[in-house]
C-alpha positions in Angstrom: 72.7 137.2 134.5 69.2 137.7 133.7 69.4 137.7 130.1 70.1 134.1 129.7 67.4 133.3 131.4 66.6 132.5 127.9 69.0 129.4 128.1 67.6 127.8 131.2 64.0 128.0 129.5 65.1 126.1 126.0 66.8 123.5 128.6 63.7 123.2 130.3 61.4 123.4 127.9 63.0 120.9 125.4 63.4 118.4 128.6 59.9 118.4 129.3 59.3 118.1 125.3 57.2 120.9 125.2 55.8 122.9 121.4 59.5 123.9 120.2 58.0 127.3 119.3 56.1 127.8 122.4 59.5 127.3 124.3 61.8 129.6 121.5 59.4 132.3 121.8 59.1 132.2 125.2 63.0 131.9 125.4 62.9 135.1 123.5 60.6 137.2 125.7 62.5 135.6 129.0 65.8 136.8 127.6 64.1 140.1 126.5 62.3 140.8 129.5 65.9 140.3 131.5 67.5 142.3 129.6 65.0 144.8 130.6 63.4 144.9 127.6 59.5 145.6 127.1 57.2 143.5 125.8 56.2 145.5 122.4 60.5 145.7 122.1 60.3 142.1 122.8 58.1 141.6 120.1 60.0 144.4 117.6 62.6 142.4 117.7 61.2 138.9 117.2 59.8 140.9 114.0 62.9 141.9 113.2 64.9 139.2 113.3 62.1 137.2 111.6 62.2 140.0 108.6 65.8 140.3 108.4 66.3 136.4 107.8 63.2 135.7 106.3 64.6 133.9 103.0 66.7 131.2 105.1 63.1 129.6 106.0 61.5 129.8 101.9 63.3 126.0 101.5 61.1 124.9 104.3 58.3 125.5 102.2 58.5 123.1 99.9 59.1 120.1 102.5 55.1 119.8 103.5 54.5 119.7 100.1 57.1 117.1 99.7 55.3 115.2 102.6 51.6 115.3 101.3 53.5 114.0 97.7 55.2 111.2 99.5 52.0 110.1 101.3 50.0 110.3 98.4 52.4 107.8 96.6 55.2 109.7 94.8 57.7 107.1 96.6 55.9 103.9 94.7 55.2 106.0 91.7 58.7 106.6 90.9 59.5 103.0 91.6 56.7 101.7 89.7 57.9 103.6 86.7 61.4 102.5 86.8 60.9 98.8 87.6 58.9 99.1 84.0 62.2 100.6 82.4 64.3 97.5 81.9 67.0 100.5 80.5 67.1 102.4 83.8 69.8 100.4 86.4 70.9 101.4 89.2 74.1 103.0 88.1 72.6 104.7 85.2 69.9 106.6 87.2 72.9 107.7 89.9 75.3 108.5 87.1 72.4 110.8 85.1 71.9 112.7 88.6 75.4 113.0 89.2 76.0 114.5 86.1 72.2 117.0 86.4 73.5 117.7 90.1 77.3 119.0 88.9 76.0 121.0 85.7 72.8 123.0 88.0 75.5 123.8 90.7 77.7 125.3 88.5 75.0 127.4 87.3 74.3 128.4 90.6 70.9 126.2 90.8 71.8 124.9 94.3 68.6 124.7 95.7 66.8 122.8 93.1 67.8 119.9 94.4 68.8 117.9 97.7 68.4 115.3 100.1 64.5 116.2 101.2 63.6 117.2 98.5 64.4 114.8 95.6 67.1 111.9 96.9 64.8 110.8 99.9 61.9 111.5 98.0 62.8 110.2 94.3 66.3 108.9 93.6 66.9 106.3 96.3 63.8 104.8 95.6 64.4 104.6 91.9 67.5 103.3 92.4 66.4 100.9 94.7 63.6 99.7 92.6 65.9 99.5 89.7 68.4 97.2 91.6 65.5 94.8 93.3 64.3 94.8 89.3 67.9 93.1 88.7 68.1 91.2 91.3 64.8 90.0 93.0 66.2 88.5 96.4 68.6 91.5 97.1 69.4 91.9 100.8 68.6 94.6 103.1 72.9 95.4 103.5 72.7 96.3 99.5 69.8 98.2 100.0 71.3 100.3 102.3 74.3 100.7 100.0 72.1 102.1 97.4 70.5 104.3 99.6 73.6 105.5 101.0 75.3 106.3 97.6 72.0 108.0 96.4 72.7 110.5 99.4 76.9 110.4 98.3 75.9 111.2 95.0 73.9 114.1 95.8 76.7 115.3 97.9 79.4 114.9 95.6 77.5 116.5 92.9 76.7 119.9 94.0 80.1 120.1 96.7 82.5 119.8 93.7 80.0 121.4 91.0 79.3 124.6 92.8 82.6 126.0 93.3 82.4 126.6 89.0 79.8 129.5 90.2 81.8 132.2 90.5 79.0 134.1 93.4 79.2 131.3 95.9 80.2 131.1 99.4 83.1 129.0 99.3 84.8 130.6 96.2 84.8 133.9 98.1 85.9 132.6 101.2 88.6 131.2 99.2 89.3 134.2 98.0 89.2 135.9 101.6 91.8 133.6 102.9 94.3 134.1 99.8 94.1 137.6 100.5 94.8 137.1 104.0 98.2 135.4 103.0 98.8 138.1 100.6 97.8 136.2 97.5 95.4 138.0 95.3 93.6 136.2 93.4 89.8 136.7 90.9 87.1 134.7 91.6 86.8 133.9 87.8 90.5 132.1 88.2 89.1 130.0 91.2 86.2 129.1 89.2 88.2 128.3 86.2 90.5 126.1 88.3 87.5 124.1 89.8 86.8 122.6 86.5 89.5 119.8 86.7 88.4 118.9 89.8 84.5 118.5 89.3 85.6 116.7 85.9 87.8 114.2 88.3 85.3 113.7 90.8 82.8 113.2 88.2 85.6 110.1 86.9 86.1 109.1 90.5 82.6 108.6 91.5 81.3 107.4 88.3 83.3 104.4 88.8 82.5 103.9 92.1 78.7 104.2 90.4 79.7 101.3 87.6 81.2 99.1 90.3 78.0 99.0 92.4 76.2 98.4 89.1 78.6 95.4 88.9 
């Protein structure tokens, strides 16, 4: 049982709302250590790990940049610049993402854009600035709403763009579970197939886009 000793130190560490890493690292040298581990194989392994998965944490890079851009500004900048475009409304600015969000995850560019790191950031303020442009004593409900389809446009954008790319995760899961049932299938002909649908979401939501424009 030693070995998840681990466990009771993240509960314990998290309760008392200790540094995070402080507590994971320690988790990892308690679990280690009762697994009868040494420390430098502790510490070989904490390497290891870190090397082995070191590309999952490159997006986390860019979000104190994104920080020290928001504090300097970049929030009123963008709306600033669109309250001064009478030709930028709401639904226009969400339908033009919609659209740059569909064709870059088909291309495979799925990590160009997001929720941090441009709808937070960039397009609900835009959007928002754009609609309290239009109409001056809009209320904090339709505010939200904006916001929250900023974040459903972003969503619907890359989940039914990137299934076009043919090297993503969900087209060759797709592909796993075909073969599973005994249906063999290329990725190519998934891709191919998730054209129609990205066209109709781009339909379905684009109207739901013009009616909050209404």
């Amino acid at each position: 049982m030693w070995p998840l000793a681990g466990i009771a130190i993240v509960v314990a560490g998290f309760a008392l709302r200790a540094n995070p890493l402080a507590v994971v690292v320690a988790a990892a040298f308690g679990s280690g250590l009762g697994a009868g581990l040494s420390v430098p194989e502790v510490v070989a392994a904490l390497g290891k790990a870190f090397h082995q998965n070191r590309y999952v944490s490159v997006p986390w890079l860019a979000l104190p940049v994104i920080g020290l851009m928001e504090r300097a500004g970049l929030q009123e900048q963008a709306a600033a610049l669109i309250s001064r475009t009478r030709s930028a409304t709401t639904s226009r600015i969400l339908l033009i993402y919609l659209g740059f969000r569909q064709i870059t995850s088909a291309l495979g560019l799925t990590q160009i854009a997001g929720h941090a790191q441009t709808v937070r950031p960039l397009l609900a303020p835009m959007a928002e600035a754009a609609a309290t442009r239009d109409k001056p004593d809009i209320s904090e409900d339709e505010r939200n709403q904006i916001k929250a389809m900023a974040a459903a446009t972003d969503n619907v954008g890359i989940f039914f763009g990137e299934d076009i790319f043919l090297a993503i995760a969900s087209i060759l899961l797709i592909k796993g579970f075909l073969e599973s049932a005994g249906i063999i299938v290329q990725p190519l002909e998934l891709s191919v197939w998730a054209i129609p649908t990205a066209v109709a979401a781009f339909a379905v939501h684009g109207t739901r886009l013009w009616k909050l424009g209404r």
